[in-house]
Structures are given as C-alpha cells and as structure tokens.
C-alpha positions in Angstrom: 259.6 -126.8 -54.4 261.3 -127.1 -51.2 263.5 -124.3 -50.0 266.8 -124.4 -51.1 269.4 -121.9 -49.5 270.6 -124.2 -47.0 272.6 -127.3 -47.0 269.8 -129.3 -45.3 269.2 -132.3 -47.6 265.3 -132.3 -47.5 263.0 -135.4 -46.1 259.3 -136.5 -46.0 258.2 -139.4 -43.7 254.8 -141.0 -43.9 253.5 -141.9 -41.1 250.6 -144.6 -41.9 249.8 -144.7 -38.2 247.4 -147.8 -37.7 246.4 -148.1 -41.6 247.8 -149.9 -44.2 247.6 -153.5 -45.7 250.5 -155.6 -47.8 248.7 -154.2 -50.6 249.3 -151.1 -49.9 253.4 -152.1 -48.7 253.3 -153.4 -52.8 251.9 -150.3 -54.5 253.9 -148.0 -52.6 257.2 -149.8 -52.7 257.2 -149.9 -56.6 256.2 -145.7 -56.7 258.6 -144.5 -54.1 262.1 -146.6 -55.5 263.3 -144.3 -58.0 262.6 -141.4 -55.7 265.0 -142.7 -53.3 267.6 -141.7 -56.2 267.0 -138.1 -55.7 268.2 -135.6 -53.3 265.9 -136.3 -50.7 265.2 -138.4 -47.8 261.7 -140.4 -48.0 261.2 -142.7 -44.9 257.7 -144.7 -44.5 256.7 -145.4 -41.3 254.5 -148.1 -41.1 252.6 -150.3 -38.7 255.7 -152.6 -37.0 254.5 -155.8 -38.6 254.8 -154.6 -42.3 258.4 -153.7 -42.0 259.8 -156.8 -42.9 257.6 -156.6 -46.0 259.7 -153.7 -47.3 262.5 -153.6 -49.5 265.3 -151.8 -47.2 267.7 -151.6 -50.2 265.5 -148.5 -52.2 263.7 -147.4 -49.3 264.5 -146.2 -45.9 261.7 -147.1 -43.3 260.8 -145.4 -39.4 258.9 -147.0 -36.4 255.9 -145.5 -35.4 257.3 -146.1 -31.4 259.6 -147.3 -29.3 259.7 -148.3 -26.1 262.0 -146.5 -23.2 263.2 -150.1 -22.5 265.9 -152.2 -24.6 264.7 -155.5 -23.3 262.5 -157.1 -21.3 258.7 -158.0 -19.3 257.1 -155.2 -21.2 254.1 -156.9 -23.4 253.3 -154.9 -26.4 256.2 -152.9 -26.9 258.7 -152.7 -29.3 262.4 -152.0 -28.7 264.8 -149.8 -30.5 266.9 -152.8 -31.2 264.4 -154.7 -32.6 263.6 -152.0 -35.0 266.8 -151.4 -35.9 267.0 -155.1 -36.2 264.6 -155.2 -39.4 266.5 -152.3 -40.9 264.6 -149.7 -39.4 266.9 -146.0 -39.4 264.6 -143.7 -38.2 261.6 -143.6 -35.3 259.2 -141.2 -34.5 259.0 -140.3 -31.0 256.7 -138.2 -28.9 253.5 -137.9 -32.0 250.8 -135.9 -30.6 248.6 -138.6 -30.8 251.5 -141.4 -28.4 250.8 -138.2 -26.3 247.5 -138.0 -25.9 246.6 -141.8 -26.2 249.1 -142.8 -23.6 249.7 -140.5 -21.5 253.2 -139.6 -22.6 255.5 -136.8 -21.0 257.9 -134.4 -22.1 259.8 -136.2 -20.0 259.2 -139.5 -21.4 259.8 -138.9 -24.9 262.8 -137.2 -23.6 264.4 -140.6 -22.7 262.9 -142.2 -25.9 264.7 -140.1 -28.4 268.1 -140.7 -26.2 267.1 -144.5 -26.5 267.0 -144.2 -29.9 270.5 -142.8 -30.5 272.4 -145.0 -28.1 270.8 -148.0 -30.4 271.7 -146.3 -33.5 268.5 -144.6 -35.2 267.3 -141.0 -36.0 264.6 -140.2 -33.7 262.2 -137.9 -35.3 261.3 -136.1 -32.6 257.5 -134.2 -32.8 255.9 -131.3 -30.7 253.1 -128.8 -31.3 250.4 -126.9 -29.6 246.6 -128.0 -29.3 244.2 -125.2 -30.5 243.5 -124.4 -26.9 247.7 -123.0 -26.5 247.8 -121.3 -30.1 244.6 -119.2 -29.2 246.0 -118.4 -25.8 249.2 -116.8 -27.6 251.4 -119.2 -25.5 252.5 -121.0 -28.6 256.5 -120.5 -28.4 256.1 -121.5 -24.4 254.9 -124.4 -25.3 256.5 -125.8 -27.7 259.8 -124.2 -26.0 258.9 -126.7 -22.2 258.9 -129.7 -25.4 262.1 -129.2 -27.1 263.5 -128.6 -23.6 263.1 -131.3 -22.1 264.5 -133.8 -25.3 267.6 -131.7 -25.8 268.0 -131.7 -21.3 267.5 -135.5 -22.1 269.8 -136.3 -24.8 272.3 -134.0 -24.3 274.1 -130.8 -26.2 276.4 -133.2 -27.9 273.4 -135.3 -29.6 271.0 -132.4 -30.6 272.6 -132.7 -34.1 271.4 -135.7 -34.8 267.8 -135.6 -34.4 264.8 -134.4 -36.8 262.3 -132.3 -35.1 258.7 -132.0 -36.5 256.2 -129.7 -35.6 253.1 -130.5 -35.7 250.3 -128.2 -34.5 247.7 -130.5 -33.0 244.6 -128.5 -34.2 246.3 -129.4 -38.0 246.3 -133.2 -37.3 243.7 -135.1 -39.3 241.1 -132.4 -39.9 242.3 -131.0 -43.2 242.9 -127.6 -41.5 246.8 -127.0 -42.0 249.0 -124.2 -40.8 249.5 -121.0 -43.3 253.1 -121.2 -44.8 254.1 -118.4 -42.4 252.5 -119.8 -39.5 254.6 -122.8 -40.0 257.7 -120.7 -40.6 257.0 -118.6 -37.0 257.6 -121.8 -35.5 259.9 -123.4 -37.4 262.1 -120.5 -36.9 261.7 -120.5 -33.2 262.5 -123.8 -33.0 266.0 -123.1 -34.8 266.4 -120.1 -32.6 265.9 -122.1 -29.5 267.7 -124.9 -30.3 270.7 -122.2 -31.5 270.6 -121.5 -27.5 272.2 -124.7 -26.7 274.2 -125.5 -29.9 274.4 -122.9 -32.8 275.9 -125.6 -35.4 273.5 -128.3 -34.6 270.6 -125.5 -35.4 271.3 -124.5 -38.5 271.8 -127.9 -39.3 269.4 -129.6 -38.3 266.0 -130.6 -40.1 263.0 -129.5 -38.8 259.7 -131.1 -40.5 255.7 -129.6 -40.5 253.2 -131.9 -40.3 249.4 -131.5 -39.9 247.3 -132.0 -43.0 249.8 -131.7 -45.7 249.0 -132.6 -48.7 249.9 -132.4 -52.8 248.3 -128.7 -53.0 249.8 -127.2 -50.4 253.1 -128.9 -50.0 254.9 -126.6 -52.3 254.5 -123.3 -50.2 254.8 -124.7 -47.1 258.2 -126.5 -48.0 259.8 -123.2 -49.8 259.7 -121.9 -46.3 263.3 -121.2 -44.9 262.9 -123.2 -42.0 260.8 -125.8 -43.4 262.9 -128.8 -44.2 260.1 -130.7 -45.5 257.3 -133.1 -43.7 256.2 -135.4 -42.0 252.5 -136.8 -43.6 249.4 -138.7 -42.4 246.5 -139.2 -44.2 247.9 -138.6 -47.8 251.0 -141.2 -47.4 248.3 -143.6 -47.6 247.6 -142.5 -51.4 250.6 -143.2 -53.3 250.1 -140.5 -56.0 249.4 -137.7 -53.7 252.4 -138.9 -51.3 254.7 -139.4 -54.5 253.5 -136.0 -55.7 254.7 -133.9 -52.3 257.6 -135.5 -52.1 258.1 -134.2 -55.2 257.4 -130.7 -53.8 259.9 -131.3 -51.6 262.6 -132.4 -54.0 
C-alpha cells in the first residue's frame, strides 16, 4: 500500500510507449473506470492516435510528447494544444528514452514542461541516471544538473505544479528495478533539492519511480515516504497486473 503520512493524493501513469492496439484502448478502459473513483490518480499515456478512442469522462489520459512549439512547419510533432485539445491533462516530458532517441537536453525538456503549463497540462517531468553515473557515485549530481535546469526553466512560481519521476535508466525495460530504499535515496533528494528553491512546493509535490515496476514489487516501493507512486511501462500493457499496482498504490 502506498505510503500514507502525507497529503499527496497518490498517482500511477502508464506509459504504453509505441505499443498498444484499440483492443487493447477497450480492455483497459472497462478495468480502470471504477478505479478512477478512488483516491488516486491513474493517467494512461498512450500512443497520440488512440486518445480519441478513450473515454475522458472515467479516465484521465497523458501524451507521450510534446513539442517545444505551439504551432507551426514542424512535421511529426504534436503540440500541447492539440493534446489538450483531445482532453489530454497531463504529458510526459523529458523520458529517458525522448532523451536518448532524440537527442534531447536538459535544456530542452526544460522549455517543454514550461510549454506545457502555459497551455494548461501537468507535465510529468522524468530524470534518472544511466548505470554508468550510479556506479560512478555521481548519482545526486546528476539528477541534481536535471531538475535544475526544468525548475531555472519554468520558474520558482510553477515548480508546484509539476510531477517529477525518477527513473533510473539501468531500471528501464530490463526487469532489474531499484531496491525500495534505493528509490527513496533519490526520491528524497529530489524533495530536498527542490525544497532549495520552494519549500511548499516540495513537500507538495508528487514525485513518481519508474523502471520495471510491476504487481510484486509495487507495494514496497510505493510505502516509501517519498514515493508518491509510479509511472509504468511494460506492465500497463497487461490490464491485470497494471489494475493490480495501482491498487498498491491506492
């Protein structure tokens, strides 16, 4: 069961990343309603052109991406007014993988998450370390240059209104997660850091792990103190196994 000695009102996204069919949009749509209900956020984030197959009124959906541009000659990309558009209320920005695969900056998903809040959704903001960092000890550095820049970009007013998730990049896809307290190090670095430029908007704020979560470990990671629940890959493609840690998270 997800932590509860703080007045952070708990969320799991699932990310499907480039997966997923309208089959899929069907079968999850009619296991995730009633969990709505509960005290807890659950946001899927699927591929942009199954969006509109969603029902927005029991479920609360996320982009994948967003462009840094509202408007304009920019083939491929989609806007954060378009997103909103199709009832979209959250967006993740910055995924390890957006990194890696194109070449994005601190400094670029910097002025995606502020994009995001001047059109009116949550950005869900992720960093992390690659296995490389974590072994080198340089963790906290790292993931310190990441949240940095996004809170230099969006300013100390906005830092209250964004999600952060870490996810450590050597946990992404290959079933090796973080230990419940090597996900609470970080987690509570990250509230301590962000405390540096707004005290209220840390204790406040959500701060998700992601990085092979799944229904056997969810529970102890999410009764961490810092851990305000996750944000899931591979099993948010499984309906029971998605339904059953957001469950451990409720």
């Amino acid at each position: 069961m997800a932590n509860t000695m703080n007045n952070r009102r708990p969320m799991v996204a699932g990310n499907w990343k480039m997966n997923g069919n309208l089959d899929l949009v069907n079968k999850m749509q009619d296991g995730i309603g009633n969990l709505a209900k509960q005290d807890l956020d659950v946001v899927i984030c699927p591929p942009s052109v199954y969006l509109q197959a969603f029902d927005k009124q029991s479920l609360l959906l996320g982009g994948q991406d967003i462009s840094e541009y509202n408007e304009g000659a920019h083939t491929g990309d989609i806007s954060a007014r378009m997103l909103k558009e199709l009832g979209c209320r959250f967006v993740i920005v910055g995924h390890s993988e957006r990194r890696s695969d194109h070449h994005e900056s601190n400094e670029l998903v910097a002025v995606k998450a502020r994009v995001a809040l001047e059109q009116g959704l949550t950005p869900i903001v992720c960093v992390g370390e690659p296995l490389s960092v974590r072994e080198a000890g340089q963790v906290f550095d790292y993931v310190a240059a990441q949240l940095d820049a996004v809170i230099q970009g969006v300013g100390s007013t906005q830092i209250s209104q964004l999600v952060i998730a870490y996810e450590p990049i050597w946990a992404i896809g290959t079933g090796k997660s973080a230990s419940p307290e090597q996900a609470q190090d970080v987690h509570h670095f990250i509230r301590k850091h962000i405390a540096k430029a707004d005290e209220a908007a840390a204790s406040g704020i959500r701060i998700l792990y992601g990085g092979s979560v799944n229904a056997a470990n969810a529970g102890a990671l999410f009764a961490q103190a810092d851990v305000d629940g996750g944000l899931v890959g591979g099993a948010s493609l499984k309906k029971d196994e998605f339904l059953a840690i957001c469950q451990a998270a409720n």
